[in-house]
C-alpha positions as CSV (number, residue, x, y, z in Angstrom):
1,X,29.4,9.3,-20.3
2,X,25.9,11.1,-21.2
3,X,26.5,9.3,-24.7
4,X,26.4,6.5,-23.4
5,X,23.5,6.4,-20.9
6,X,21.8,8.0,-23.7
7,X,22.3,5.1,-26.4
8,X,22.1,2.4,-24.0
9,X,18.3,3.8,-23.2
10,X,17.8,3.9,-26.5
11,X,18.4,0.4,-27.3
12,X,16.7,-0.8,-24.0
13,X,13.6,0.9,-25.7
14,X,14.3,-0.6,-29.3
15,X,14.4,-4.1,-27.8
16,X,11.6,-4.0,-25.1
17,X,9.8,-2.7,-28.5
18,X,10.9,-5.6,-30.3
19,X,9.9,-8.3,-27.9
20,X,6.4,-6.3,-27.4
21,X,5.9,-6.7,-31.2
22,X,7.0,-10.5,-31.2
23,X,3.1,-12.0,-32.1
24,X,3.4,-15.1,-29.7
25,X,5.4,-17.1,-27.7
26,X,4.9,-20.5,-29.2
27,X,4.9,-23.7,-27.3
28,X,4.3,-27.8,-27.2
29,X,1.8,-29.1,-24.7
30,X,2.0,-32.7,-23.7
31,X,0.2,-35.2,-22.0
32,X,0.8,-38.7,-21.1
33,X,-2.0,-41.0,-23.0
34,X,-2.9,-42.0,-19.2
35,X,-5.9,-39.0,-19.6
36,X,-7.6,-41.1,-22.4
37,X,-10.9,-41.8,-22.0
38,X,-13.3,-43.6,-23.9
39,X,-16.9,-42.2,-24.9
40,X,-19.5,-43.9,-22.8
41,X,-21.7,-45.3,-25.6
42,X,-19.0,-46.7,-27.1
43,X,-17.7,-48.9,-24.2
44,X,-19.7,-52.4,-25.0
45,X,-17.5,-51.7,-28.3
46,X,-14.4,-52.3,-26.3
47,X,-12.8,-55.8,-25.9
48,X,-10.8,-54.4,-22.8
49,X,-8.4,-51.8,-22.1
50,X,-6.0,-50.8,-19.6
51,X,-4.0,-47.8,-18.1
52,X,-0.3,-48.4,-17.2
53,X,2.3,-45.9,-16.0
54,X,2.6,-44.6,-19.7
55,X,0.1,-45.0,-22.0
56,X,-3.6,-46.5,-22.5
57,X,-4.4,-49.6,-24.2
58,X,-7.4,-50.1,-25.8
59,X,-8.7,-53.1,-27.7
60,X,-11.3,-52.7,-30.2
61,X,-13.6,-55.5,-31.1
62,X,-13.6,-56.8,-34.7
63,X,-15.5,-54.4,-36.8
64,X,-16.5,-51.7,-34.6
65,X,-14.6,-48.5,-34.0
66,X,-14.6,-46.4,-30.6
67,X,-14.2,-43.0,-30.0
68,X,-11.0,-42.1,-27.2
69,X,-10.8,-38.3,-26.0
70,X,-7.7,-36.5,-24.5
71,X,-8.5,-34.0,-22.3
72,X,-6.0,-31.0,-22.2
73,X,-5.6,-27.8,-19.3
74,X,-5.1,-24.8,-21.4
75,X,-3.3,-21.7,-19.3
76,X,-5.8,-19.5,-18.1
77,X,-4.8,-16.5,-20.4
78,X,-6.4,-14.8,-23.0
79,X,-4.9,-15.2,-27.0
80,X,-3.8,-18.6,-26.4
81,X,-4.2,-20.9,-30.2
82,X,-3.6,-24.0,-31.6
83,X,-2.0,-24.8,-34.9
84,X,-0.8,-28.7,-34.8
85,X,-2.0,-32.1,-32.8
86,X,0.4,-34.9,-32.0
87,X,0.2,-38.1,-31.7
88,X,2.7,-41.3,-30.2
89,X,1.4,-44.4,-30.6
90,X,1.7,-48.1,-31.7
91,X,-1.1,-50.4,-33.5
92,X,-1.5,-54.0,-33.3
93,X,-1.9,-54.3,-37.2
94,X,-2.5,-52.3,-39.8
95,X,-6.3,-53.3,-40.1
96,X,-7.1,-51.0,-36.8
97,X,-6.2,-47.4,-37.7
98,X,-7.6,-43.9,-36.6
99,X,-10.1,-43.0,-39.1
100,X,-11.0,-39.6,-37.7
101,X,-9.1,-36.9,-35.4
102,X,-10.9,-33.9,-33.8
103,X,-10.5,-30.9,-31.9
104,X,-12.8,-29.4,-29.9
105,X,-13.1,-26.0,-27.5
106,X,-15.6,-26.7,-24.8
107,X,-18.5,-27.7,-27.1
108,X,-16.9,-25.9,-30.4
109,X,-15.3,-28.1,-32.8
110,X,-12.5,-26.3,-34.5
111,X,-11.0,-29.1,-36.7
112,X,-11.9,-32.4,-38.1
113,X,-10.1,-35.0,-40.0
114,X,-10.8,-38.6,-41.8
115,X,-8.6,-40.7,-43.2
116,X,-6.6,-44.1,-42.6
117,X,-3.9,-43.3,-40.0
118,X,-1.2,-46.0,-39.3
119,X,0.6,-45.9,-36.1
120,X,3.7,-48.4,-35.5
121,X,2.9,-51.6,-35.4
122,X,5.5,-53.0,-32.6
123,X,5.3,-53.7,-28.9
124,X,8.4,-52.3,-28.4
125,X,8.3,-48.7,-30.7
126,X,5.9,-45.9,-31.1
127,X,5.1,-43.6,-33.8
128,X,4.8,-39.9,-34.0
129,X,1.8,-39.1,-36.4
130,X,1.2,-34.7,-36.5
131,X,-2.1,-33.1,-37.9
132,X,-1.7,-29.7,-39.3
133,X,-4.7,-27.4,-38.5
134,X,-4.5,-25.1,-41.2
135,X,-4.5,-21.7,-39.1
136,X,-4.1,-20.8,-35.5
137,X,-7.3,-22.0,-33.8
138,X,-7.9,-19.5,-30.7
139,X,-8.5,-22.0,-27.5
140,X,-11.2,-20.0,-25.2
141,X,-12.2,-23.4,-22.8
142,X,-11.5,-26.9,-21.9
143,X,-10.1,-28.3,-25.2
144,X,-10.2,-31.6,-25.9
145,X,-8.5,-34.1,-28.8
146,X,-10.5,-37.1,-29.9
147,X,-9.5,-40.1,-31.8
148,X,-11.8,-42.4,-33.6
149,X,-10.2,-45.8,-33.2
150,X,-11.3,-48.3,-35.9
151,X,-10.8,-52.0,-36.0
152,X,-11.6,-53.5,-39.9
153,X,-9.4,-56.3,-38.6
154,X,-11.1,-60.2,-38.7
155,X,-10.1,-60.7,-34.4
156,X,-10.1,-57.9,-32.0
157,X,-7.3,-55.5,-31.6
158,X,-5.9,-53.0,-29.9
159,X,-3.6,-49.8,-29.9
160,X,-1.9,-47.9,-27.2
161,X,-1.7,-44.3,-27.0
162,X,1.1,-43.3,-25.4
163,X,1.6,-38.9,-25.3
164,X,-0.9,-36.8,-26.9
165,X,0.7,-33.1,-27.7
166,X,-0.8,-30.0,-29.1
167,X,1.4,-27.1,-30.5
168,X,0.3,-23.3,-30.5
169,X,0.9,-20.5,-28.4
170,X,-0.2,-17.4,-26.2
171,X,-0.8,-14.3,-29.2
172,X,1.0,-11.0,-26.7
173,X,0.3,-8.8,-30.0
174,X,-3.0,-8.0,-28.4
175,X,-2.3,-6.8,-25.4
């Protein structure tokens, strides 16, 4: 019977030592595009826009582009990172387009990204478009996701972000 106490202490240690050693406990935060909202210079860009129950529609006018930012609550824990941004949402055409994504940490930018970034173009579908950030970015404030909304269409349009995610975790090989 001593055996046994014995070993089973012994692998109680070996796997509280085991999950003390796992580097992070990793996670996807969500939240509804409803938090969008649109940079206040940019506004007399904006055709119109509305928030319903699940997303936020915003219509660009013809030839301009307007910046929309996502706020995000991080926990209030030290070692928590970032490694991915998410993105579901749908398009009008495929002449407005995100041209730039950022990330920022309180007034830190951590990531930046251009391009020409479709989303779905349907009323009834979305699309899930992911950024990679290249390395854990460590989240020390408010963080915030912005997306530069450009319209090179002929008529105003619009797009409608529906969930905005980011992926990372909480780093417990630190403490």
């Amino acid at each position: 019977m001593h055996r046994l106490i014995k070993g089973l202490t012994v692998l109680s240690l070996v796997a509280v030592l085991a999950v003390a050693a796992y580097p992070a406990q990793i996670y996807w935060y969500f939240t509804q595009g409803t938090a969008a909202v649109f940079q206040t210079d940019d506004l007399a860009k904006v055709a119109s826009y509305s928030h319903s129950a699940v997303e936020t529609r915003v219509v660009v006018k013809r030839g301009e582009s307007v910046w929309v930012h996502v706020p995000f609550t991080n926990p209030a824990q030290d070692g928590v990172f970032i490694d991915m941004v998410r993105l579901i949402w749908k398009a009008d055409a495929r002449n407005i387009f995100i041209s730039q994504v950022e990330v920022c940490d309180v007034l830190t930018k951590l990531w930046s990204k251009t391009g020409n970034f479709q989303g779905a173009i349907s009323t009834s579908s979305a699309k899930t478009t992911d950024w990679k950030l290249g390395q854990n970015w460590k989240v020390q404030g408010g963080l915030t996701v912005s997306f530069l909304v450009t319209n090179k269409g002929g008529k105003d349009q619009g797009v409608s972000l529906c969930s905005v995610g980011v992926h990372g975790g909480v780093d417990t090989s630190h403490r």
